[in-house]
C-alpha positions in Angstrom: -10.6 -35.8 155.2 -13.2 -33.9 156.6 -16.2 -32.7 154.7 -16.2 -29.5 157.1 -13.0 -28.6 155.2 -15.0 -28.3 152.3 -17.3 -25.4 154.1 -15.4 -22.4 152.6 -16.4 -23.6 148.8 -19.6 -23.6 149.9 -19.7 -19.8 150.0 -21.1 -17.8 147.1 -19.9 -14.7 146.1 -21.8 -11.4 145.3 -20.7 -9.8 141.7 -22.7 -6.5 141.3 -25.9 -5.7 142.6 -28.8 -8.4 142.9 -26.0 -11.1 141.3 -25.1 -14.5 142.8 -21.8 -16.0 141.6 -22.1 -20.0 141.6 -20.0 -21.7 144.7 -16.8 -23.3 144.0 -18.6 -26.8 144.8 -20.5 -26.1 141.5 -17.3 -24.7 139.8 -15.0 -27.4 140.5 -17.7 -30.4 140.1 -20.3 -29.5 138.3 -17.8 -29.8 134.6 -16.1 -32.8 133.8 -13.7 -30.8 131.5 -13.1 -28.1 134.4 -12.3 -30.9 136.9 -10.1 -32.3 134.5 -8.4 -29.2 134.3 -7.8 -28.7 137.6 -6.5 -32.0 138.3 -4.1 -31.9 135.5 -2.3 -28.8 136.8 -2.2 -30.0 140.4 1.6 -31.4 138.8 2.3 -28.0 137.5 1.8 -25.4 135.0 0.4 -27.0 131.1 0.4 -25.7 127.8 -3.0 -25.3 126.5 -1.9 -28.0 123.3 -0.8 -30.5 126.5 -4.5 -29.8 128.0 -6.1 -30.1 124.7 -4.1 -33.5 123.9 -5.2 -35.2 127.6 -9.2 -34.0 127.3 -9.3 -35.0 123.7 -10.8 -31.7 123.0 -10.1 -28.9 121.1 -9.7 -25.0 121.8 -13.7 -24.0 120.9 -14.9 -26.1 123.3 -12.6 -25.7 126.3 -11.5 -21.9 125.9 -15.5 -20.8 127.8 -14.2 -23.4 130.3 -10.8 -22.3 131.3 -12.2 -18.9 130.9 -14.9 -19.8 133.9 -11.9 -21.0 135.9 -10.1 -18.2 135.7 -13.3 -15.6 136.5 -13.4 -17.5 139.8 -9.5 -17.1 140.4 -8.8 -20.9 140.0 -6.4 -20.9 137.3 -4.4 -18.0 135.2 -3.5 -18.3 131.7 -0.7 -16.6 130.4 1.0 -16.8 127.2 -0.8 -19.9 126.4 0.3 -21.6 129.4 -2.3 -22.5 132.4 -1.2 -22.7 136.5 -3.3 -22.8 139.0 -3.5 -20.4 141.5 -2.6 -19.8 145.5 -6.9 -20.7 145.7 -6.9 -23.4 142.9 -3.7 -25.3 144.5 -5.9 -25.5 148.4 -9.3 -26.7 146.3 -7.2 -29.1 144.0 -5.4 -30.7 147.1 -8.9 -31.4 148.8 -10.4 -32.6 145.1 -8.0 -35.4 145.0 -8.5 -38.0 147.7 -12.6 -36.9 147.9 -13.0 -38.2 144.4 -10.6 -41.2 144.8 -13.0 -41.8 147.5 -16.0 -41.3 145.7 -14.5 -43.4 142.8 -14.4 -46.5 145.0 -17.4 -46.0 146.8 -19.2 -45.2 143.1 -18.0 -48.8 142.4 -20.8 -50.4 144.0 -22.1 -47.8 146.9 -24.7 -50.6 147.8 -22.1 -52.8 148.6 -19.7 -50.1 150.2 -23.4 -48.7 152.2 -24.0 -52.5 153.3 -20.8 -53.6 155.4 -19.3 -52.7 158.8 -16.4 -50.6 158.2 -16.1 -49.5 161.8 -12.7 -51.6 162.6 -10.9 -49.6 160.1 -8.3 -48.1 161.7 -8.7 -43.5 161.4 -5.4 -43.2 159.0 -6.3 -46.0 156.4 -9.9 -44.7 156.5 -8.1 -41.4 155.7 -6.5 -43.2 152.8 -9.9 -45.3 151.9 -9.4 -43.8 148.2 -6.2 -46.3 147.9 -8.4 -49.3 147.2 -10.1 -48.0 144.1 -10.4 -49.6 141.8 -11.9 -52.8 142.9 -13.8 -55.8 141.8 -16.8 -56.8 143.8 -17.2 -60.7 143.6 -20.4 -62.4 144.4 -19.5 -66.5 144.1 -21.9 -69.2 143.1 -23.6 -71.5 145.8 -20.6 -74.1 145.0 -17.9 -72.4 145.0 -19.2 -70.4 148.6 -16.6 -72.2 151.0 -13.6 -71.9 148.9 -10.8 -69.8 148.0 -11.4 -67.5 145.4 -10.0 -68.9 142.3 -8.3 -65.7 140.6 -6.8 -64.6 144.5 -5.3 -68.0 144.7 -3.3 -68.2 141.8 -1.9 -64.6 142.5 -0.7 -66.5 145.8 0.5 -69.5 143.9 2.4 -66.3 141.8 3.7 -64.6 145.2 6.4 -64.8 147.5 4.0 -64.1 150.5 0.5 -64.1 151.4 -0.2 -62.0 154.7 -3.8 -62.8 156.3 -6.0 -61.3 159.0 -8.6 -63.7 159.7 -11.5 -65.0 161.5 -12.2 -68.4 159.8 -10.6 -71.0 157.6 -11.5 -72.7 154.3 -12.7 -75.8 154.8 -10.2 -76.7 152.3 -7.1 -74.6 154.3 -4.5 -77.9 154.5 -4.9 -78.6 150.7 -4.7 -74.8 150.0 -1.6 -74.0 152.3 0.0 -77.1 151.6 0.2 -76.0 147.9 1.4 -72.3 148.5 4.1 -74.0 150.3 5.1 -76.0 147.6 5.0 -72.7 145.7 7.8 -71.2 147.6 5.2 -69.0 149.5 5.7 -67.3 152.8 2.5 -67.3 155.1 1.5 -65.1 157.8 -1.6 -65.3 159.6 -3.2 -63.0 162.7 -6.1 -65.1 163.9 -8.6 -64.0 166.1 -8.7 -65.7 169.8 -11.7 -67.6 168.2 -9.7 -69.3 165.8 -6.9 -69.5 167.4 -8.2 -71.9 170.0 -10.1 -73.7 167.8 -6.8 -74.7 166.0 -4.9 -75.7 169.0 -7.7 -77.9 169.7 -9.0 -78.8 166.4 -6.4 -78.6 163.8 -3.0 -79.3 166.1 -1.8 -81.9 163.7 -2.7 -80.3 160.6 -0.8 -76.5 161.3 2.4 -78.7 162.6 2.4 -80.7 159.4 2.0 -77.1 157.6 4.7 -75.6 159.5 7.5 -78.8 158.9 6.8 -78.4 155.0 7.5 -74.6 155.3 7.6 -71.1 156.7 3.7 -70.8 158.5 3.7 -67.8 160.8 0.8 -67.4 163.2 0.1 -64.5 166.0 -2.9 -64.2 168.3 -5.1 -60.2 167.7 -6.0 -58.7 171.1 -8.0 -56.4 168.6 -11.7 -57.2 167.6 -12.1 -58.9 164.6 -15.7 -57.5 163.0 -15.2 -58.8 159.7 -14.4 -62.7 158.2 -10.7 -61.9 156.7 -8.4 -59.6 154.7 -5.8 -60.9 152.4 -3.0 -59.8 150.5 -0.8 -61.1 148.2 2.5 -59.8 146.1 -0.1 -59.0 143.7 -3.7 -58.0 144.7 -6.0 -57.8 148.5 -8.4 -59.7 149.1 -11.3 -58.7 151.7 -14.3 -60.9 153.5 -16.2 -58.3 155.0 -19.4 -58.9 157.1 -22.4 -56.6 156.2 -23.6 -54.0 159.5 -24.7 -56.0 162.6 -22.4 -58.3 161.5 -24.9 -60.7 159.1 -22.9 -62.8 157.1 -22.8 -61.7 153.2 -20.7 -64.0 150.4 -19.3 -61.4 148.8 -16.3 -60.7 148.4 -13.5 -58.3 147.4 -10.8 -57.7 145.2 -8.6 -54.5 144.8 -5.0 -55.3 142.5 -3.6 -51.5 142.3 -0.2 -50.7 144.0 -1.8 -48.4 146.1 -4.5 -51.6 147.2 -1.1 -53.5 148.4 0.3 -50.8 150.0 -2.9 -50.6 151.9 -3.5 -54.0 152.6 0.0 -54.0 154.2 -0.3 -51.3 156.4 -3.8 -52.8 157.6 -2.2 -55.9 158.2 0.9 -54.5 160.2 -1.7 -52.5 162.1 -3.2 -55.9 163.4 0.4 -57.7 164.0 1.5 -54.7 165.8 -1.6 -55.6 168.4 -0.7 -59.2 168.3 1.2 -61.9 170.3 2.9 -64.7 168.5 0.9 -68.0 168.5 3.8 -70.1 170.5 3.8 -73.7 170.0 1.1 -75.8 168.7 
């Protein structure tokens, strides 16, 4: 979304003479309780006892509110029921996915302000509020070169685990060998790096993997700016480098539906750019 789509709440409006009405920006934003109005009738027209019941307010203090939002022709009341209006239904569409994204950025904006985020593909950077909310994770010195140990047990727990990556655990044999056992699918779209380095390093290890179970393996033609992203039935799991590429231990972790649905479609977006791996 487009922050220039955003222009026309910028405009003020002139109410008599020498008056300055405050801009929608400040309307919509500037309230918690007037935000949470307007999002909650983005589903439809409320009573005022359903709005009260969801704010945990009472009629005192949101009546000067609701009366604000309908001075500046965002909602209408009538017979104790609140809609929005024609204007409160286009600002209420463009409120949502800003202050998802603002949500997951708010989570830790230093980490979010740090990383290259370039290689995310235009529509899933459109849809960048889907990953809120996450955890940040930030491992000890010892636990740096392995698998992260809440992200593997929702592997152990899953029926798949779909991976676009750069590098492997040093640990990788051990670690697959056991999803295996689990019953666990494994897909993997290696960049050319890696890929080479496991025909020639790691031959007999990936064809022991693959006799034990079902290892799947393509080649990306795409650049690969980041270490890995991971998903799981349950959560996704993302390596990210920070801008220039510097190397950066943490790590992240995003569990929602909306994070899986994401982490799927990034991951089909690399496969779709990808050649199978052939024979080891």
């Amino acid at each position: 979304m487009s922050f220039e789509r955003w222009g026309f709440l910028q405009m003020s409006v002139r109410v008599g003479e020498g008056y300055m009405k405050k801009s929608l920006i400040e309307i919509a934003f500037m309230s918690e309780k007037r935000k949470k109005v307007l999002l909650l009738l983005q589903d439809g027209p409320l009573k005022m006892g359903s709005i009260l019941k969801a704010l945990d307010t009472n009629r005192q203090g949101l009546l000067p509110q609701i009366k604000i939002l309908e001075d500046y022709h965002l909602i209408i009341k009538k017979d104790d029921q609140c809609s929005l209006t024609t204007i409160g239904e286009m600002v209420v569409k463009q409120m949502s996915p800003l202050l998802g994204i603002v949500a997951v950025l708010d989570n830790d904006i230093d980490y979010w302000g740090s990383r290259e985020l370039s290689f995310i593909p235009p529509g899933l950077l459109d849809r960048f509020c889907e990953l809120g909310p996450c955890t940040v994770i930030e491992p000890d010195i010892a636990d740096l070169y392995e698998m992260n140990r809440d992200f593997s047990e929702n592997i152990r727990a899953s029926k798949s685990m779909n991976m676009v990556t750069t590098f492997l655990y040093p640990d990788f044999f051990t670690l697959f060998a056991d999803y295996l056992e689990h019953g666990v699918e494994i897909s993997m779209v290696l960049s050319k790096e890696l890929a080479h380095k496991i025909s020639t390093d790691y031959r007999d290890e990936f064809k022991g993997l693959m006799k034990r179970g079902r290892v799947n393996m393509f080649v990306s033609r795409l650049e690969m700016p980041f270490l890995s992203v991971a998903y799981s039935d349950h959560c996704i799991f993302l390596r990210l480098l920070k801008k220039k590429l510097v190397f950066d231990s943490k790590q992240l972790m995003c569990c929602s539906p909306c994070a899986l649905a994401w982490g799927k479609d990034f991951f089909n977006n690399y496969l779709e750019h990808s050649a199978p791996m052939g024979d080891i």
